[in-house]
Phi, psi and omega in degrees: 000120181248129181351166108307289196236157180293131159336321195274309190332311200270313170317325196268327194289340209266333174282326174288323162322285199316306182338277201327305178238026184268012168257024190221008162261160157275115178279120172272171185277127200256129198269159160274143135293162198278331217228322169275067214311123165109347191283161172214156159213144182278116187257054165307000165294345172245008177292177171308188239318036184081354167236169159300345183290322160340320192278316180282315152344273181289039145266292164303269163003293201290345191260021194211136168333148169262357166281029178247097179301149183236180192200131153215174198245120189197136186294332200156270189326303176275352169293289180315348198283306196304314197313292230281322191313322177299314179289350177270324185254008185058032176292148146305106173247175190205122193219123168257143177226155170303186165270320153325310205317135163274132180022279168276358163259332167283242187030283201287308228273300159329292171328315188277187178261086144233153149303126160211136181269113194260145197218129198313164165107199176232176183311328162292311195283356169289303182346286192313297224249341160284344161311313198272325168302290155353283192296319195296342211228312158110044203246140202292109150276146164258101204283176174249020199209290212295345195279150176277301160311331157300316200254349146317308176273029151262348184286301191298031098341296201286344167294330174278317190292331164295351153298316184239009152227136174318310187236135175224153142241333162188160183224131186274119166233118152352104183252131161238290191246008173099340190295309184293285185311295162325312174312298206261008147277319193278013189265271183319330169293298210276011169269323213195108188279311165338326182296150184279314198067093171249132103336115192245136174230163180246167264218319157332289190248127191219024196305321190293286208296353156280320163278315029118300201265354163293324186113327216229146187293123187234177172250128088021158174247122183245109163287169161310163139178166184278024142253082174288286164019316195234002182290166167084175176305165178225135161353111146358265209270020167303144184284320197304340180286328206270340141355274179299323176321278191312320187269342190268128178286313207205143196252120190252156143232118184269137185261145197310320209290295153335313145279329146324311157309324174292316188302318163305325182275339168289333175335264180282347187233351191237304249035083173187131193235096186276141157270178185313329196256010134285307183292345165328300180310301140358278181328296203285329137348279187278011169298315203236013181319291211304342189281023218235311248284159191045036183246188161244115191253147160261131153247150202259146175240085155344317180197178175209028218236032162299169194258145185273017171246328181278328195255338165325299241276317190321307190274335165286344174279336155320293192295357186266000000 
């Protein structure tokens, strides 16, 4: 399958991205593990509004009129990102979410003055129906994946991390809609070809990494889980696929139990209280740790923006 766009392309935009918004992102810190010899973690669990999406959000934004109303689509994570991004950049928003969306990100999201539309379904059909809106309205949609300027400013991740670590051999990234992975595979390959690349999915929603081992964007089934984050379907004609092919080495799939185990141990052994679609990442780490032992590893922590009703009972059966 060959790119729409080149490795060097998304690498040269992220680095003009990184220009645009490092003074209104947070370089998060990239940490040791307490437990884990070799491990790094990124921690975008502490970037603004609690995710990396902050970063493809004022990446995109900063690249449009600010008199041009936009319209997005969002699970949580990239609603808020768009939200808080929007007040920086005076944009007009528009934010459709599933009816699924947990709580406390419709909530958060509810705070800013944006408009928001709950709409049945999972997160690709709010996608679909915020598309439709879009054309109908004359208004810029903002994918939360599918876009260049979006997945440039996920890259300026991988910018930071050549920067605070010396050495990288591989890194566990979370795949939802392709966007994370893809900035900062192509920041990194073209920086360091060597480097490894893992794609972690959860076994629940598994929409990339099934088109991924397909060739072709295929459909899927999505059960509940916990990388809600990461959940739902990816664009017919997303870019993002042929991206993730090249840049990803190897593909994990993690079972609900199995982030569940991440989330404690970042928890109770990292002290850091991740949402799911962080722990993911985790997951897929300590699945395959021993193929590991003397490298340097990265896990990427996506976010940090859990619903606190679903994760108390998980970490308190820990602490018990």
């Amino acid at each position: 399958m060959q790119p729409v766009h080149s490795l060097r392309t998304i690498a040269n935009a992220s680095e003009a991205a990184y220009g645009r918004i490092q003074d209104y992102v947070t370089k998060t810190m990239c940490l040791q593990s307490r437990g884990q010899l070799g491990v790094y973690f990124k921690t975008e669990n502490f970037q603004k509004t609690g995710s990396f999406k902050f970063r493809g959000a004022t990446a995109k934004l900063s690249s449009l009129g600010a008199d041009m109303p936009v319209i997005t689509a969002s699970s949580g994570n990239h609603g808020i990102a768009c939200s808080q991004a929007a007040i920086t950049t005076g944009h007009e928003l528009s934010v459709v979410l599933p009816d699924s969306v947990a709580q406390a990100k419709l909530s958060k999201i509810q705070s800013f003055d944006v408009k928001t539309i709950l709409h049945p379904g999972d997160s690709g059909l709010a996608e679909r129906h915020a598309r439709d809106l879009a054309e109908e309205a004359g208004f810029t949609y903002v994918s939360p994946y599918n876009d260049v300027e979006i997945i440039a400013g996920q890259g300026t991740i991988g910018i930071e991390l050549l920067d605070q670590l010396l050495e990288i051999d591989n890194i566990f990234i979370s795949l939802g809609g392709g966007g994370l992975v893809s900035g900062i595979g192509a920041v990194l390959k073209t920086a360091n070809p060597k480097i490894q690349v893992f794609g972690v999915s959860a076994t629940h929603s598994a929409a990339l990494a099934s088109s991924i081992r397909a060739g072709k964007v295929v459909e899927t089934e999505h059960l509940q889980t916990l990388a809600d984050g990461c959940a739902g379907g990816v664009d017919d004609d997303t870019i993002t696929l042929s991206l993730a092919c090249e840049v990803i080495d190897d593909l994990i799939d993690c079972s609900e139990a199995e982030i569940v185990s991440a989330l404690n141990s970042l928890a109770w052994e990292e002290h850091m209280i991740v949402e799911g679609a962080a722990a993911l990442a985790y997951a897929g780490y300590l699945k395959r740790k021993e193929d590991f032992k003397q490298q340097t590893s990265v896990v990427l922590l996506c976010g940090g923006n859990f619903d606190k009703p679903t994760l108390q009972p998980i970490l308190s059966q820990k602490c018990n």
